[in-house]
Every structure is written in structure tokens, then in C-alpha cells.
Backbone as CSV, one residue per row, in Angstrom:
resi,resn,N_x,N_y,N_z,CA_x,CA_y,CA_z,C_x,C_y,C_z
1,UNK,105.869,108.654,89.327,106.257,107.686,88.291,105.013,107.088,87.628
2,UNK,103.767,107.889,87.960,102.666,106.762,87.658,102.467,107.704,86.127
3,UNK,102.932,108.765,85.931,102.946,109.063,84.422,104.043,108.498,83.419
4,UNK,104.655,107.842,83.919,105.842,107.356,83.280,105.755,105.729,83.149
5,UNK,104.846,105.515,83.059,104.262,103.411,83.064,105.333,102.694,82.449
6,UNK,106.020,103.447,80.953,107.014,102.993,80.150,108.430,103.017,81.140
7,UNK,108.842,103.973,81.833,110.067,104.061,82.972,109.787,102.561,84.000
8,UNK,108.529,102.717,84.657,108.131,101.529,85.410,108.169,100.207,84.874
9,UNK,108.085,100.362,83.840,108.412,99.005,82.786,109.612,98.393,82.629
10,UNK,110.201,99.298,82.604,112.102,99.171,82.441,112.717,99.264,83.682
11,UNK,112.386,99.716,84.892,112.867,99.620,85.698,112.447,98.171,86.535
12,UNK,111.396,97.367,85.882,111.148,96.281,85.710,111.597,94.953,85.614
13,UNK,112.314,95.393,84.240,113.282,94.717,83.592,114.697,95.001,83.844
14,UNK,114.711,96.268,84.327,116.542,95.915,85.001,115.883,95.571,86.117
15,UNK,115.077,95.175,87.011,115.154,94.802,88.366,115.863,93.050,88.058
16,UNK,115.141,92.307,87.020,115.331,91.390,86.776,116.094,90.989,85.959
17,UNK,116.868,91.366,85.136,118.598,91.126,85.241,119.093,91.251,85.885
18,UNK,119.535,92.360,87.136,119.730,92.310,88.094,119.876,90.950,89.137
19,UNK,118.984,90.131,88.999,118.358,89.023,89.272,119.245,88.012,89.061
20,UNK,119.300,87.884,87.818,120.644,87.142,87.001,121.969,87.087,88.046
């Protein structure tokens, strides 16, 4: 995943809605 920084980004951001 370390070629994919943009995937890691977003999986980021659903971690934290998630959150919600």
C-alpha cells in the first residue's frame, strides 16, 4: 500500500467517519 499514499489517505478518512 506504500505505492498507493492516495488509497492510505482515504482509508484514513473512512477510518474516521467510521468514528462518528
Amino acid at each position: 500500500m506504500k505505492r498507493n499514499p492516495s488509497l492510505h489517505s482515504l482509508k484514513k478518512s473512512l477510518q474516521k467517519l467510521q468514528e462518528i
